[in-house]
N, C-alpha and C positions, 0 to 999 in steps of 0.2 A: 440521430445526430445530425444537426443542419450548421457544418460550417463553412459554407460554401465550399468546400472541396468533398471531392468524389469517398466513396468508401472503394480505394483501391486493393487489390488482391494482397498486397504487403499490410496494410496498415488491418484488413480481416484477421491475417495469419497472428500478428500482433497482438491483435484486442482477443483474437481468439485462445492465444497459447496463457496469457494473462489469464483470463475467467476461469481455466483449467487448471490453473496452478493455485495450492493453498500456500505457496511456501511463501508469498510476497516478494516477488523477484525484484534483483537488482537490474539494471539497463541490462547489463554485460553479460545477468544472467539470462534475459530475453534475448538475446542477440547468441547466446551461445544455442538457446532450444531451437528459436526460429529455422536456425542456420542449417538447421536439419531437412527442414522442407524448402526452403529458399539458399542454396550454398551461396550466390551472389551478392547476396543483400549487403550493403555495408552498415558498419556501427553506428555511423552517424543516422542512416536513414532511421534506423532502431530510437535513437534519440529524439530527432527530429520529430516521429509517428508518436511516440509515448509523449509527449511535449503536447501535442496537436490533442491525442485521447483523453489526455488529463486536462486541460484547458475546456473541452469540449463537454468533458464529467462523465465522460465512457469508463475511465479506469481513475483509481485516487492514486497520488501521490501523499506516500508516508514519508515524513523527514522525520529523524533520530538523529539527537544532537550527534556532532564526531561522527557519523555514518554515512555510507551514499544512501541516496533516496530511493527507498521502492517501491512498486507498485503496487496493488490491489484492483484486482476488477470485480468484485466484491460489491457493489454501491448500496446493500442496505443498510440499514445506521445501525453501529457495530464496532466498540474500538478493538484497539492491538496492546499487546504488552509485549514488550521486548528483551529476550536474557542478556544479561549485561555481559554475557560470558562469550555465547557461539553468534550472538548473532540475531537467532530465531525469533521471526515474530509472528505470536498467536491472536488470532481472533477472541475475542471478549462478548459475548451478548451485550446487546444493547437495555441498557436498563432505565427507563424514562423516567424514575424518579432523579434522576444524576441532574436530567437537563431543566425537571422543575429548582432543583437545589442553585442551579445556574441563574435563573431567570428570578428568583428571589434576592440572589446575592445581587443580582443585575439590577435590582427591581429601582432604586435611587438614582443610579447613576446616571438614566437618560439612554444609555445602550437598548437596543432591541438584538437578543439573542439571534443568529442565524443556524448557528449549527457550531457544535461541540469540540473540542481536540483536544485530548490529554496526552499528556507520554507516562506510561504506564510501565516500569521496568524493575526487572526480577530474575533467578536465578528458575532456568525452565527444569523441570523432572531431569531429563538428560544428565543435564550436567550438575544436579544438585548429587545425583546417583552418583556420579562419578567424583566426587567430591568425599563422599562415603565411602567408596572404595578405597579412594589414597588415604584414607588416615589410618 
């Protein structure tokens, strides 16, 4: 990561508690794990560091429409589907045919493809289960 600033012992704990977690944590939920190994840290620095990692391309920032934004430190190419119910969002394999189907619909327009982003949203196991339960 070369963004002229230091990789400091905050922003490790950060990029590190991220890569660890499958759940795609929100800000608030990074700042509540962090908080356990750094009790001083403030929210903002949390923002600020995640801001800095996602600009940088250490960790992805997932937006969902109507939702706060969260992260992934995940960076192989790979999407998310999101239950429109609790919240949760899953990792998806990455399926290269998707981004040939991209680049031929692109293929007129003059666009050159960079890279992909869907929003992918669904009623996860969890709460499809619990769903069956109340009827």
């Amino acid at each position: 990561m070369n963004t002229g600033k230091r990789m400091t012992r905050q922003r490790r704990i950060i990029l590190d508690d991220i890569r660890k977690s499958r759940s795609h944590p929100t800000a608030d939920e990074v700042y509540e794990s962090v908080r356990k190994r750094l009790p001083r840290i403030s929210l903002g620095t949390v923002y600020r560091n995640l801001d800095l990692l996602a600009r940088t391309g250490e960790v992805r920032k997932i937006s969902i429409a109507g939702k706060q934004m969260r992260f992934d430190g995940d960076k192989s190419d790979h999407m998310h589907i999101t239950c429109v119910r609790c919240g949760r969002v899953t990792d998806l394999p990455d399926d290269p045919r998707y981004c040939e189907v991209c680049r031929e619909t692109l293929a007129d327009s003059g666009f050159m493809l960079q890279s992909v982003s869907v929003e992918l949203l669904g009623v996860c196991p969890d709460c499809r289960e619990e769903e069956d339960v109340e009827r």
